[in-house]
PQR file of N, CA, C, O and H, with PARSE charges and radii, in Angstrom:
ATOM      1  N   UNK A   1     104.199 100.989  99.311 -0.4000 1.5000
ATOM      2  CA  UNK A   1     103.710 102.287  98.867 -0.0000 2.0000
ATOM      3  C   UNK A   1     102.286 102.475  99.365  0.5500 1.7000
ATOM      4  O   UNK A   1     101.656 101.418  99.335 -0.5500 1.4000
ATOM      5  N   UNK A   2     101.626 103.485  99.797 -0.4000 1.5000
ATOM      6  CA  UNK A   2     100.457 104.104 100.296 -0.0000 2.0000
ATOM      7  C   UNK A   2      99.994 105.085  99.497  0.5500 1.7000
ATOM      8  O   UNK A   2     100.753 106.037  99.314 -0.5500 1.4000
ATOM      9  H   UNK A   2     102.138 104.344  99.821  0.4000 1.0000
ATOM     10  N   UNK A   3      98.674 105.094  98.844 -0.4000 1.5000
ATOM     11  CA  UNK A   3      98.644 106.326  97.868 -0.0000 2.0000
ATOM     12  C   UNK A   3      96.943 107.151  98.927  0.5500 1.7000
ATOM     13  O   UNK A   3      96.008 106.627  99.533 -0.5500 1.4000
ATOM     14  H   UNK A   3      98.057 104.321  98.992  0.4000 1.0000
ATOM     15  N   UNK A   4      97.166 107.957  98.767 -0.4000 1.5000
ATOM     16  CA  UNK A   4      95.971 108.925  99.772 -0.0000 2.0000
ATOM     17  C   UNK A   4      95.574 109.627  99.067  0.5500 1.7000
ATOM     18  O   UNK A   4      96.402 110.297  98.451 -0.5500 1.4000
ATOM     19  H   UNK A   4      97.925 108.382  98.275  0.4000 1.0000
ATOM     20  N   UNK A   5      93.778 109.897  98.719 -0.4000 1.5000
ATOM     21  CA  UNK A   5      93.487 111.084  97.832 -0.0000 2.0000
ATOM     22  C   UNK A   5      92.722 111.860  98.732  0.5500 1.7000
ATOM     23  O   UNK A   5      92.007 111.449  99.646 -0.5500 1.4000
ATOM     24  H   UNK A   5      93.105 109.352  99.219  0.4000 1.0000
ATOM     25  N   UNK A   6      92.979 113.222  98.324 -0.4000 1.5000
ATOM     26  CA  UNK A   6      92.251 114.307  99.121 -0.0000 2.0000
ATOM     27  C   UNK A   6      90.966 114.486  98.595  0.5500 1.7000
ATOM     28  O   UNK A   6      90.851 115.332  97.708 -0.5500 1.4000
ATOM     29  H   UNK A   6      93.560 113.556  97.581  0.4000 1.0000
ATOM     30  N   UNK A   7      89.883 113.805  98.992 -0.4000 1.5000
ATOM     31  CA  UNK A   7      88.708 113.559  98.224 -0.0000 2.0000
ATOM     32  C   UNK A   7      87.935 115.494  99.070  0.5500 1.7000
ATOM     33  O   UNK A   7      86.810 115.861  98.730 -0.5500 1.4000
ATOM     34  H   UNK A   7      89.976 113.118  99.712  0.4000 1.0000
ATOM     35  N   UNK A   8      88.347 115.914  99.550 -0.4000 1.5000
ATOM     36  CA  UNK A   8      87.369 117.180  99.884 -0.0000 2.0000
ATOM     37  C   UNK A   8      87.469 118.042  98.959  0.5500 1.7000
ATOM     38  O   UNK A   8      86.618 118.872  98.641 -0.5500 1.4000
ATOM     39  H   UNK A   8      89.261 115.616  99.826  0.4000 1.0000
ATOM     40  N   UNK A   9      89.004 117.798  98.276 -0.4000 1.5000
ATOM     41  CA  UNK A   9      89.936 119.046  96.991 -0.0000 2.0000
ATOM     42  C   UNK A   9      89.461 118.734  95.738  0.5500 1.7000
ATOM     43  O   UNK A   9      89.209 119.587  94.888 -0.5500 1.4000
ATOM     44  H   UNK A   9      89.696 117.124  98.534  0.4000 1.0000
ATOM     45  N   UNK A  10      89.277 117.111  95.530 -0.4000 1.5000
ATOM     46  CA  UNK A  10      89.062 116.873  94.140 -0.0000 2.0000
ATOM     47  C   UNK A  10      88.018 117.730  93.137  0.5500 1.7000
ATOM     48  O   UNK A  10      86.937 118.215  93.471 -0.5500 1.4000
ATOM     49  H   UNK A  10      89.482 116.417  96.221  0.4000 1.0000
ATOM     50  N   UNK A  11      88.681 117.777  91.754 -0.4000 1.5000
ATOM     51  CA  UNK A  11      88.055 118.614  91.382 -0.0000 2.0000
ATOM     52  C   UNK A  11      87.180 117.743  90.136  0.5500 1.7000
ATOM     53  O   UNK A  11      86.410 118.330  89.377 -0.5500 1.4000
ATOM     54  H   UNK A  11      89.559 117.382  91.483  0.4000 1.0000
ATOM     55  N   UNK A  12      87.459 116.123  90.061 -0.4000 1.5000
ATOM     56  CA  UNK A  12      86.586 115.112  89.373 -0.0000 2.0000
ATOM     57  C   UNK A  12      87.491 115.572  87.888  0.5500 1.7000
ATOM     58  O   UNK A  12      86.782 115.191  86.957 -0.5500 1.4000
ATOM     59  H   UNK A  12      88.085 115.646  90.678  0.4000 1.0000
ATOM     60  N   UNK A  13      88.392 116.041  87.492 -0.4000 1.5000
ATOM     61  CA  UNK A  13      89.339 116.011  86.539 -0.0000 2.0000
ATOM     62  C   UNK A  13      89.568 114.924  85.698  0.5500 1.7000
ATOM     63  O   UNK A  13      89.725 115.166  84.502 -0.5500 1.4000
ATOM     64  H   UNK A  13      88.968 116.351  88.248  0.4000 1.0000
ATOM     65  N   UNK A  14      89.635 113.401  86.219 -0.4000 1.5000
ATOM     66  CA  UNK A  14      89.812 112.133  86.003 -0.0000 2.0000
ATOM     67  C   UNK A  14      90.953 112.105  85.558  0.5500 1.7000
ATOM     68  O   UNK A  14      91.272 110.920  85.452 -0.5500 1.4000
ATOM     69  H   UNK A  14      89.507 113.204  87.191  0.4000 1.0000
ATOM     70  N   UNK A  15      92.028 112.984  85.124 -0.4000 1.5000
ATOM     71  CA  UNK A  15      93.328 112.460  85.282 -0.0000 2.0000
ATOM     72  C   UNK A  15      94.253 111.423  86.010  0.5500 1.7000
ATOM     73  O   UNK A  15      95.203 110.713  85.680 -0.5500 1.4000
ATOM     74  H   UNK A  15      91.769 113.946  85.211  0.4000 1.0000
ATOM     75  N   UNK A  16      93.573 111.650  87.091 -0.4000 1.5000
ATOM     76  CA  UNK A  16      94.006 109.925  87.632 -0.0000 2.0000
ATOM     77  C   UNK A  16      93.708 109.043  86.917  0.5500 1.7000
ATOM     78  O   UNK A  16      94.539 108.354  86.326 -0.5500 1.4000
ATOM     79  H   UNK A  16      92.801 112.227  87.359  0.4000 1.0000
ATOM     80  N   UNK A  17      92.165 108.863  86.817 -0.4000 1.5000
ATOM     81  CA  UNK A  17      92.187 107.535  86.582 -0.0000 2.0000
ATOM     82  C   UNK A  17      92.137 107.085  85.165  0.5500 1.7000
ATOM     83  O   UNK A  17      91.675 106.024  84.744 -0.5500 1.4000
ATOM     84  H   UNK A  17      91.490 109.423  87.298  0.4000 1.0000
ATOM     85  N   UNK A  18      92.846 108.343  84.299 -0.4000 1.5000
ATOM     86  CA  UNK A  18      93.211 108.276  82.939 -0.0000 2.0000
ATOM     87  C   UNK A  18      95.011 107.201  83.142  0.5500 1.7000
ATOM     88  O   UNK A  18      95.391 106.190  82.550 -0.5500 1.4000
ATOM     89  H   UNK A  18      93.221 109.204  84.642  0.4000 1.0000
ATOM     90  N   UNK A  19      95.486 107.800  83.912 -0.4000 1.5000
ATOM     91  CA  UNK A  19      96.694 107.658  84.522 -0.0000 2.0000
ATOM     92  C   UNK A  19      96.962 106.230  84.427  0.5500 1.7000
ATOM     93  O   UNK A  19      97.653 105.575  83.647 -0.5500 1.4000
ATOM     94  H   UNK A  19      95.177 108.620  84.393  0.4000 1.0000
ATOM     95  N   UNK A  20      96.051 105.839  85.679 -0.4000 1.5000
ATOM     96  CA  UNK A  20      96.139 104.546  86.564 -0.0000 2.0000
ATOM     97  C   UNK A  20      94.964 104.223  86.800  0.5500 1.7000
ATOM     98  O   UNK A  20      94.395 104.552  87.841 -0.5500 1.4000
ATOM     99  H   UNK A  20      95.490 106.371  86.313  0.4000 1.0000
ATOM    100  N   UNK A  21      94.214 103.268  85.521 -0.4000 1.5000
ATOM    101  CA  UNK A  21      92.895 102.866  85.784 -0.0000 2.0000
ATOM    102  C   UNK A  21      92.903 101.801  86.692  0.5500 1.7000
ATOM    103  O   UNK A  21      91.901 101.293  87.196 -0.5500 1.4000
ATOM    104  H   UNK A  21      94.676 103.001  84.675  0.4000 1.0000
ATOM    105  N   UNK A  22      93.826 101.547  86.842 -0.4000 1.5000
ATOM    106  CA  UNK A  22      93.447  99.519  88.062 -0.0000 2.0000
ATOM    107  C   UNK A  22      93.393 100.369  89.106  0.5500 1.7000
ATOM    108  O   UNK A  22      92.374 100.097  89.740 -0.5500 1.4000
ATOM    109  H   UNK A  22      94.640 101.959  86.432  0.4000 1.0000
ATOM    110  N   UNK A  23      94.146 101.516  89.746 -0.4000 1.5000
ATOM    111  CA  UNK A  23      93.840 102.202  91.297 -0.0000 2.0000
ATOM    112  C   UNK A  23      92.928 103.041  91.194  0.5500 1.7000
ATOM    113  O   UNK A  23      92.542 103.444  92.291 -0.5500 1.4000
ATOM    114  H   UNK A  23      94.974 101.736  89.231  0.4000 1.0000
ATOM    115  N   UNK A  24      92.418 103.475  90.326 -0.4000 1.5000
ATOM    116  CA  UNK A  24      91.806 104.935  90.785 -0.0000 2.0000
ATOM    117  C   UNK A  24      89.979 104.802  89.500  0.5500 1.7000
ATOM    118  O   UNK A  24      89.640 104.545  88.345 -0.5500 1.4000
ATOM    119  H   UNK A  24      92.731 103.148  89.435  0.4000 1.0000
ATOM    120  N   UNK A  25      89.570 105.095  90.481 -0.4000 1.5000
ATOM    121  CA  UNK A  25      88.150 104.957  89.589 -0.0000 2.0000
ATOM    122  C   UNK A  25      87.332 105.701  89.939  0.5500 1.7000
ATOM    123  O   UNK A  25      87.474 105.859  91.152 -0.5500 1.4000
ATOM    124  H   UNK A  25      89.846 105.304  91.419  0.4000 1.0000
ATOM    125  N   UNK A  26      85.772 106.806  89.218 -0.4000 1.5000
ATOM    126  CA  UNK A  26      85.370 107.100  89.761 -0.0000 2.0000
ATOM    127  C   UNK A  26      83.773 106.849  91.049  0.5500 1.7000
ATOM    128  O   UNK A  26      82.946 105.944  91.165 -0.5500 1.4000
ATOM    129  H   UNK A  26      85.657 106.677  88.233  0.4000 1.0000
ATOM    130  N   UNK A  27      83.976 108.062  91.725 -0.4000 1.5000
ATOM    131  CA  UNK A  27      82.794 107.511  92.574 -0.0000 2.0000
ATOM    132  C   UNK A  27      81.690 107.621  92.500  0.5500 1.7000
ATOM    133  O   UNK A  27      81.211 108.626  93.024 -0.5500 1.4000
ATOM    134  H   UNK A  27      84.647 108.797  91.631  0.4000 1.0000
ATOM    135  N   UNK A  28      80.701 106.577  91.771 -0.4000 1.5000
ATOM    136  CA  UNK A  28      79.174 106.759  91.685 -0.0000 2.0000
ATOM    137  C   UNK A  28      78.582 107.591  91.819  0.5500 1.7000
ATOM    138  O   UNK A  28      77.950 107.974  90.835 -0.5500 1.4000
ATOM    139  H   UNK A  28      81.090 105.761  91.346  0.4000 1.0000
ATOM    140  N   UNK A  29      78.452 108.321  93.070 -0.4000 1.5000
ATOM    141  CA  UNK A  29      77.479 108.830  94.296 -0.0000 2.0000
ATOM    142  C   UNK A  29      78.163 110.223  93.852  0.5500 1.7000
ATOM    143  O   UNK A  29      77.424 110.995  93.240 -0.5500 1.4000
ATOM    144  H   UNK A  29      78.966 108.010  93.869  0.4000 1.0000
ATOM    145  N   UNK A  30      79.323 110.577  94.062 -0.4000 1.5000
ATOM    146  CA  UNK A  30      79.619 111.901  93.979 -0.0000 2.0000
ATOM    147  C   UNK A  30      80.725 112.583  92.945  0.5500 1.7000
ATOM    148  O   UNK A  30      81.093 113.756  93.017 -0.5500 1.4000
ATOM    149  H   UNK A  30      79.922 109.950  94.559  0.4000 1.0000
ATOM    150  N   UNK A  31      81.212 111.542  91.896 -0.4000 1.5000
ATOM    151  CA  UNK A  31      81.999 111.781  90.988 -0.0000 2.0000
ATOM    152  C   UNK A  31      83.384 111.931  90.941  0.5500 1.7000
ATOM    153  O   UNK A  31      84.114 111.792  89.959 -0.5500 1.4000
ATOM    154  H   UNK A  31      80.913 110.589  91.837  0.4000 1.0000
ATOM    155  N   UNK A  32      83.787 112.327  92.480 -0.4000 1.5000
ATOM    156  CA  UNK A  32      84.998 112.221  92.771 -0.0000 2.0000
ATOM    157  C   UNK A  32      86.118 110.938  92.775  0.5500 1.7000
ATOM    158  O   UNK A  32      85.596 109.942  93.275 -0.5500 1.4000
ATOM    159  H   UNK A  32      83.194 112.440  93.277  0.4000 1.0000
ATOM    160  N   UNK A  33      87.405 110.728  92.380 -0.4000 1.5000
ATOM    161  CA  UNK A  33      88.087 110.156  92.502 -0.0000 2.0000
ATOM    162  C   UNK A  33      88.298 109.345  93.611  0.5500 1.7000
ATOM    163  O   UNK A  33      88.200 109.960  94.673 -0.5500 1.4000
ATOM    164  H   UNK A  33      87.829 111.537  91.973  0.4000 1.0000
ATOM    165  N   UNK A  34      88.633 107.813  93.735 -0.4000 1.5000
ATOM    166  CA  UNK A  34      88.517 107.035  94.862 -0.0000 2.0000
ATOM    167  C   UNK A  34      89.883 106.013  94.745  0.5500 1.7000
ATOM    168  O   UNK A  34      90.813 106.318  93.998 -0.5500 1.4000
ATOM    169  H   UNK A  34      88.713 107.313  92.873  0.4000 1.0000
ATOM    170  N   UNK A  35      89.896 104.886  95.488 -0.4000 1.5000
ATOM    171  CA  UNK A  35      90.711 103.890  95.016 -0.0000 2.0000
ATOM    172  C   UNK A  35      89.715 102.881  95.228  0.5500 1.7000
ATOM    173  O   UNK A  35      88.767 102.842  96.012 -0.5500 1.4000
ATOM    174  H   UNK A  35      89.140 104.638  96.094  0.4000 1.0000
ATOM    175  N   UNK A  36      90.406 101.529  93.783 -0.4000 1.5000
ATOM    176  CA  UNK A  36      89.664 101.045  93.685 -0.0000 2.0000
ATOM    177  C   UNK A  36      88.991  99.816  94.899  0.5500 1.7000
ATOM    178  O   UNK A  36      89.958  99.231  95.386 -0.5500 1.4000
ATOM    179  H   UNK A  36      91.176 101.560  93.146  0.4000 1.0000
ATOM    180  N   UNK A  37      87.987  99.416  95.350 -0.4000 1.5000
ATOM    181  CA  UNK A  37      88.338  98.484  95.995 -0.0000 2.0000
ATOM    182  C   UNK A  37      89.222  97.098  96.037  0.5500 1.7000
ATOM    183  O   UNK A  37      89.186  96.675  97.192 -0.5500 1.4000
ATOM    184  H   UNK A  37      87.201  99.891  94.954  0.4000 1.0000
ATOM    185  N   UNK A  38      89.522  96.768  95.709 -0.4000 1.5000
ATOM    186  CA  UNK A  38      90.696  95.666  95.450 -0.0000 2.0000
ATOM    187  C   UNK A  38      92.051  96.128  96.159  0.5500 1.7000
ATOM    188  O   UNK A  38      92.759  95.337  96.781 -0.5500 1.4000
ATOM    189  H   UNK A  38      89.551  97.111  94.771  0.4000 1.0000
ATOM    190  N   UNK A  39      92.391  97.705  95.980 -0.4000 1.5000
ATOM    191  CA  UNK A  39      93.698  98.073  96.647 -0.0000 2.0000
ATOM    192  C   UNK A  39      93.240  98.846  97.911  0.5500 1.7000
ATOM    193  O   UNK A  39      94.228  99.213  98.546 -0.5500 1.4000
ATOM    194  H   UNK A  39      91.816  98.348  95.474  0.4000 1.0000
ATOM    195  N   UNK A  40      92.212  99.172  98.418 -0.4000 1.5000
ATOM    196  CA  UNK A  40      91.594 100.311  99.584 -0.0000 2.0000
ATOM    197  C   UNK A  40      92.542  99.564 101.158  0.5500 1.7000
ATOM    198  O   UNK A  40      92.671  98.381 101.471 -0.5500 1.4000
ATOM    199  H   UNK A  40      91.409  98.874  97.902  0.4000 1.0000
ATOM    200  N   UNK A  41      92.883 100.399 101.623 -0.4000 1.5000
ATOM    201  CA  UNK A  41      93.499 100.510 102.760 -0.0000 2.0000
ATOM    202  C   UNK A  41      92.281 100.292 103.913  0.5500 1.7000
ATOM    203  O   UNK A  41      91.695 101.345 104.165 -0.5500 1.4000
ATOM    204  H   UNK A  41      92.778 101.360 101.368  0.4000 1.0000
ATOM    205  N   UNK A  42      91.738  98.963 104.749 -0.4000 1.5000
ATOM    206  CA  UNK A  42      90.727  98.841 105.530 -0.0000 2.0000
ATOM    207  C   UNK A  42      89.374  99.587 104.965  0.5500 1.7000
ATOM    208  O   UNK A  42      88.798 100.406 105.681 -0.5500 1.4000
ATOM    209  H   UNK A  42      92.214  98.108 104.544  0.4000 1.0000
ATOM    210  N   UNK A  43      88.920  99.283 103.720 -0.4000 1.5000
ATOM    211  CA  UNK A  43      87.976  99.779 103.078 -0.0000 2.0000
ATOM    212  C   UNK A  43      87.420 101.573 103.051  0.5500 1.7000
ATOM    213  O   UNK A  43      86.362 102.158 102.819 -0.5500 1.4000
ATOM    214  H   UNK A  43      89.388  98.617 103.139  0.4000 1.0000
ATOM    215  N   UNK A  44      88.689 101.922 103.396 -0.4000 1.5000
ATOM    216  CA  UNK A  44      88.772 103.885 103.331 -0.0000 2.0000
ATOM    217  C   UNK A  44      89.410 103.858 101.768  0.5500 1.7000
ATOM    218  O   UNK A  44      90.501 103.460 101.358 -0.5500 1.4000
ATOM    219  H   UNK A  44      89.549 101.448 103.584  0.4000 1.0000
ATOM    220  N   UNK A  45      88.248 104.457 101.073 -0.4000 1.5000
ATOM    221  CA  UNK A  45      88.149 104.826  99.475 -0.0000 2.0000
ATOM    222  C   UNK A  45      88.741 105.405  99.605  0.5500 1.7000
ATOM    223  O   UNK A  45      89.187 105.397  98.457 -0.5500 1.4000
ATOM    224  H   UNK A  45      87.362 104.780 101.406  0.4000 1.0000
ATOM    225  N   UNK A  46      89.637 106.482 100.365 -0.4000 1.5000
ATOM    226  CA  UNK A  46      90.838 107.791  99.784 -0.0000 2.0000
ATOM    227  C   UNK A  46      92.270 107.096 100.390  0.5500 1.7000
ATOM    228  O   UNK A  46      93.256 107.808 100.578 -0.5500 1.4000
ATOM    229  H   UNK A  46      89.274 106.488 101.297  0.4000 1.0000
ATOM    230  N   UNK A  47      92.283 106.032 100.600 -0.4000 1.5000
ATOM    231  CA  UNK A  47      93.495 105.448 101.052 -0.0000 2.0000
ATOM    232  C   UNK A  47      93.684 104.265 100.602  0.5500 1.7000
ATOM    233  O   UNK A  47      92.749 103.466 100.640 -0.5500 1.4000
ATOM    234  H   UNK A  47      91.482 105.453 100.447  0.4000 1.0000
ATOM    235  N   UNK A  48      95.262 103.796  99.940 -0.4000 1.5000
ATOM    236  CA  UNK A  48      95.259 102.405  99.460 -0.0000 2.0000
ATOM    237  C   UNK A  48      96.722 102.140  99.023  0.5500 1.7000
ATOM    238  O   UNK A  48      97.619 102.979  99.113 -0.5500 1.4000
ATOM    239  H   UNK A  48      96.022 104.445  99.909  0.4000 1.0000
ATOM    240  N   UNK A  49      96.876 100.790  98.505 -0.4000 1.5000
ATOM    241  CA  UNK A  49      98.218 100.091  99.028 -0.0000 2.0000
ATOM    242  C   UNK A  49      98.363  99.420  97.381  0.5500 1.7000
ATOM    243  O   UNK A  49      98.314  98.197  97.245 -0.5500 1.4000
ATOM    244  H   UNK A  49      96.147 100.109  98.432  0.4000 1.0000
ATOM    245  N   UNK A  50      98.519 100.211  96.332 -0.4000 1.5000
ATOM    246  CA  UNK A  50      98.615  99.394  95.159 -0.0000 2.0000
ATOM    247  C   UNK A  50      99.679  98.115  94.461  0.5500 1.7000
ATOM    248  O   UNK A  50     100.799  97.875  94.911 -0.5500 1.4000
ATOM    249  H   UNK A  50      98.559 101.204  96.442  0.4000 1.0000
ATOM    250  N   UNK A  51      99.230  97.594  93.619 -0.4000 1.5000
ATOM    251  CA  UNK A  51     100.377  96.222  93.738 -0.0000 2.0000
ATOM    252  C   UNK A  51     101.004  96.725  92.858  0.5500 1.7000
ATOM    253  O   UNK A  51     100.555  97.542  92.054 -0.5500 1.4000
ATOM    254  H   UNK A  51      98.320  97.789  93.254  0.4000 1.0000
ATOM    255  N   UNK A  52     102.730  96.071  92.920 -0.4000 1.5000
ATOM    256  CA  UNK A  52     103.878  96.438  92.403 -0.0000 2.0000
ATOM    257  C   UNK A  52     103.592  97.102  91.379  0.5500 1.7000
ATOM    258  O   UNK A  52     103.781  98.318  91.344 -0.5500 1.4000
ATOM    259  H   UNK A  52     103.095  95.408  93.573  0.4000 1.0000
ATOM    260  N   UNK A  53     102.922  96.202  90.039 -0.4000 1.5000
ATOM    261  CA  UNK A  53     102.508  96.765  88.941 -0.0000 2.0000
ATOM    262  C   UNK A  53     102.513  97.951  88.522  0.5500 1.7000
ATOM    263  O   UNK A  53     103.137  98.430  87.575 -0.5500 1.4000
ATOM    264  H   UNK A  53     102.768  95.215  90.068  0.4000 1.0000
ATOM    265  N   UNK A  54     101.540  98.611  89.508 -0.4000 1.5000
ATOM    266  CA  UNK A  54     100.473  99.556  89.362 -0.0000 2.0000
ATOM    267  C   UNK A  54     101.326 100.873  90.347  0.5500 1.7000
ATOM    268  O   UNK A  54     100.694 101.886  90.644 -0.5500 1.4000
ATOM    269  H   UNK A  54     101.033  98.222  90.277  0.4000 1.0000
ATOM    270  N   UNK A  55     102.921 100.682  90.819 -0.4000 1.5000
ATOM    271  CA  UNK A  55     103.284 102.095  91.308 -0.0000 2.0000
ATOM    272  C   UNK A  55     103.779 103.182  90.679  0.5500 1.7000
ATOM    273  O   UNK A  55     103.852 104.357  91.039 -0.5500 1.4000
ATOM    274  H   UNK A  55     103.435  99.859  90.578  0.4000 1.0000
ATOM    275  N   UNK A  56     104.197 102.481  89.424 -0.4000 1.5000
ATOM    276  CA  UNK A  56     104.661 103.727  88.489 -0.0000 2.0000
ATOM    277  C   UNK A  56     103.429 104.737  88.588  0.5500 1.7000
ATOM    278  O   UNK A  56     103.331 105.790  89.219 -0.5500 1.4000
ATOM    279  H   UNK A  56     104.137 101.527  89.132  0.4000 1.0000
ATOM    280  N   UNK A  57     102.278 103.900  87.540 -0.4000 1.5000
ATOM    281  CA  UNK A  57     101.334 104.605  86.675 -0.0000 2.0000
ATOM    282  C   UNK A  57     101.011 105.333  87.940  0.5500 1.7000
ATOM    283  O   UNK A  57     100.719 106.522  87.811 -0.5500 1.4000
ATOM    284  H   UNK A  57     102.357 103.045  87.028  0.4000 1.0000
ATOM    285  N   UNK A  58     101.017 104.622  89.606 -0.4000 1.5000
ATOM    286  CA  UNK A  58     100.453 105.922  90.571 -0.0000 2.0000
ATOM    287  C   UNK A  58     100.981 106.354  90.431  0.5500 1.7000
ATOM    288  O   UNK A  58     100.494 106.918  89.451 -0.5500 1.4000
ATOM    289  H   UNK A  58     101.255 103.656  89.712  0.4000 1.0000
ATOM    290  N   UNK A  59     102.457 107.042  90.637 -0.4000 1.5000
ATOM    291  CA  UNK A  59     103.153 108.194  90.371 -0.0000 2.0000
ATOM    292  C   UNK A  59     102.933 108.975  89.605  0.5500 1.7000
ATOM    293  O   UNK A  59     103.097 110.190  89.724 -0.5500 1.4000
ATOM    294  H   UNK A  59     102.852 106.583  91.433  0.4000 1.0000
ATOM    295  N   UNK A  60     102.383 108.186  88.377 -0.4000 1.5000
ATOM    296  CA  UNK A  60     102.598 109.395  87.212 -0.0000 2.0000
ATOM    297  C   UNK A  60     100.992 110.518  87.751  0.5500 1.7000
ATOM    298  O   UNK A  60     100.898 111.737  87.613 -0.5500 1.4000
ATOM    299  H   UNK A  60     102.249 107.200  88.280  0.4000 1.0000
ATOM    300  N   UNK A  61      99.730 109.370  88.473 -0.4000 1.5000
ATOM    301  CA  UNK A  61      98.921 110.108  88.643 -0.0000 2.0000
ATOM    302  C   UNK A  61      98.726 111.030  89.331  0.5500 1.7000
ATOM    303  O   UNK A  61      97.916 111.949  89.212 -0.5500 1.4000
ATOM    304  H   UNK A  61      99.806 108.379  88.585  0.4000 1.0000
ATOM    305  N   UNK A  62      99.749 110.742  90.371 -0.4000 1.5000
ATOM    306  CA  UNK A  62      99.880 111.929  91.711 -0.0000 2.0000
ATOM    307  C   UNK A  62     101.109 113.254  90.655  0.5500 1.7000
ATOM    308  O   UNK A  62     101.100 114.475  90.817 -0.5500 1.4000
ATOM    309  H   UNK A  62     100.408 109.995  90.467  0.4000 1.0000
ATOM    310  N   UNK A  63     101.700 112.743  90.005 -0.4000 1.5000
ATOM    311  CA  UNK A  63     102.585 114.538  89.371 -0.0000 2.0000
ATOM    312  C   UNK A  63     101.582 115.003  87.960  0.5500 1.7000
ATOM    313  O   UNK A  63     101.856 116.069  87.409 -0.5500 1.4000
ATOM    314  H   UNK A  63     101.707 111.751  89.874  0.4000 1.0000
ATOM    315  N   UNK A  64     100.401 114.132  87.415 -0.4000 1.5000
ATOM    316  CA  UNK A  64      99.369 114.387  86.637 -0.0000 2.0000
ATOM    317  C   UNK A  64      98.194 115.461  87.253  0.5500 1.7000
ATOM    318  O   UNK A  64      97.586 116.280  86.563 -0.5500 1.4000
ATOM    319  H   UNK A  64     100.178 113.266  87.862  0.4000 1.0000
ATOM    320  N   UNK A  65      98.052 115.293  88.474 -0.4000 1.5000
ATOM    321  CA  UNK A  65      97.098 116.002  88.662 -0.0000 2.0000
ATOM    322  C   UNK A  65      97.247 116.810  89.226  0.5500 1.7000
ATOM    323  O   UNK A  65      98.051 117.007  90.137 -0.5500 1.4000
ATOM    324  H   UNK A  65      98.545 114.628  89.035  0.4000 1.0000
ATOM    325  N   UNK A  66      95.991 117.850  88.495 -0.4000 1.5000
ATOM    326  CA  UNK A  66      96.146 119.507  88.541 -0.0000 2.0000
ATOM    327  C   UNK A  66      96.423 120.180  90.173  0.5500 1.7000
ATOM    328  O   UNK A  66      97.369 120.822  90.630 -0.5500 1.4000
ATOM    329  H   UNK A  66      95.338 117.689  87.755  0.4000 1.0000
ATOM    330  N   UNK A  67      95.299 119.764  90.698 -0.4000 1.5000
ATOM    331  CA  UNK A  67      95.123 120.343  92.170 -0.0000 2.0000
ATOM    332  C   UNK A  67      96.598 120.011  93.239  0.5500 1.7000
ATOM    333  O   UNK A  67      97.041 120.816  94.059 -0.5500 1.4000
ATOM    334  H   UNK A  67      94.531 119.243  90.326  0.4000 1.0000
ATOM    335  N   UNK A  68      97.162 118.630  92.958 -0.4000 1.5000
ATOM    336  CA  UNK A  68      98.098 117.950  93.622 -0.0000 2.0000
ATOM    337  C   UNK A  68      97.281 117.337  94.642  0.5500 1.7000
ATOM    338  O   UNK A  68      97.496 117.676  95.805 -0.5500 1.4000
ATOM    339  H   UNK A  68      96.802 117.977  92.292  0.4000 1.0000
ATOM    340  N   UNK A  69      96.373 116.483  94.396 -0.4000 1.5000
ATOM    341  CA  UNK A  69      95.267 116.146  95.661 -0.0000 2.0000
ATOM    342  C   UNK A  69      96.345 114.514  96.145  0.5500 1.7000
ATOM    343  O   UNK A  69      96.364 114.413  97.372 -0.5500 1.4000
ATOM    344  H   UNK A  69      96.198 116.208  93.450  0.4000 1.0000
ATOM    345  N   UNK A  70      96.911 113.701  95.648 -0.4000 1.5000
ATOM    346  CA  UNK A  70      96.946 112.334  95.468 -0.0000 2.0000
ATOM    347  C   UNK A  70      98.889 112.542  96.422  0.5500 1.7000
ATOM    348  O   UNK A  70      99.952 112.979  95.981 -0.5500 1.4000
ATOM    349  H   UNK A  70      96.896 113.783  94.651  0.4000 1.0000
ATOM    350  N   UNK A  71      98.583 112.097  97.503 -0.4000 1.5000
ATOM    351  CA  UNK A  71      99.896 112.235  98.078 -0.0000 2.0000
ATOM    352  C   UNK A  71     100.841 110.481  98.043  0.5500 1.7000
ATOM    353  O   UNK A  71     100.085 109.510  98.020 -0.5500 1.4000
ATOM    354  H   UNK A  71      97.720 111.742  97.861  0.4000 1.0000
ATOM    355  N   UNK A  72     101.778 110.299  98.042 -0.4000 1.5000
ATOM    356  CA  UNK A  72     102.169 109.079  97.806 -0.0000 2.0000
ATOM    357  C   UNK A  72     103.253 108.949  98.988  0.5500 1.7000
ATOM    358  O   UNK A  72     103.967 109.939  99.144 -0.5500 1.4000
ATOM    359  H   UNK A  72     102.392 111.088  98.060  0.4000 1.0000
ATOM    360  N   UNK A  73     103.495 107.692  99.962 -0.4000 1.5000
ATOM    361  CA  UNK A  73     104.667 107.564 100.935 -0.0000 2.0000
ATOM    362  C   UNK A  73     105.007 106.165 100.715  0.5500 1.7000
ATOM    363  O   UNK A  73     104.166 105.344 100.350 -0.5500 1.4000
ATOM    364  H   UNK A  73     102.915 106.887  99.835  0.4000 1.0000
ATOM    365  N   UNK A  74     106.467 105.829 100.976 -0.4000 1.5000
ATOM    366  CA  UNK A  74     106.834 104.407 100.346 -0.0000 2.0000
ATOM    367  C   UNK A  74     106.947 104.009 101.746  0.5500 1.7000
ATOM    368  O   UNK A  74     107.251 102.851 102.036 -0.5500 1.4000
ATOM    369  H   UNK A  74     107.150 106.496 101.273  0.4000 1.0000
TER
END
């Protein structure tokens, strides 16, 4: 699974990372939604590869949020 956030759309909602706190956390600097480092795809914060665990709760975060920013491909 690959989870991708559209960090230009985010609207800092935190529904994600109400969702799915082990993937999704926010970002210091600009408040927006990220992934966490531990799952980041070659250290790109809007791209990442979460462990088994943790694919539901992504799901639930990508049909949780408002904008639809959080795209998911298996």
């Amino acid at each position: 699974m690959n989870v991708t956030i559209d960090r230009v759309t985010c609207v800092s909602c935190g529904s994600c990372r109400g969702a799915c706190p082990g993937l999704f956390e926010e970002n210091p600097d600009d408040s927006f939604s990220q992934i966490t480092g531990k799952f980041r795809s070659n250290g790109n914060i809007a791209e990442g590869t979460p462990s088994g665990e943790l694919e539901e709760c992504a799901r639930d975060a990508a049909e949780l949020c408002p904008v639809q920013i959080i795209s998911i491909s298996d």
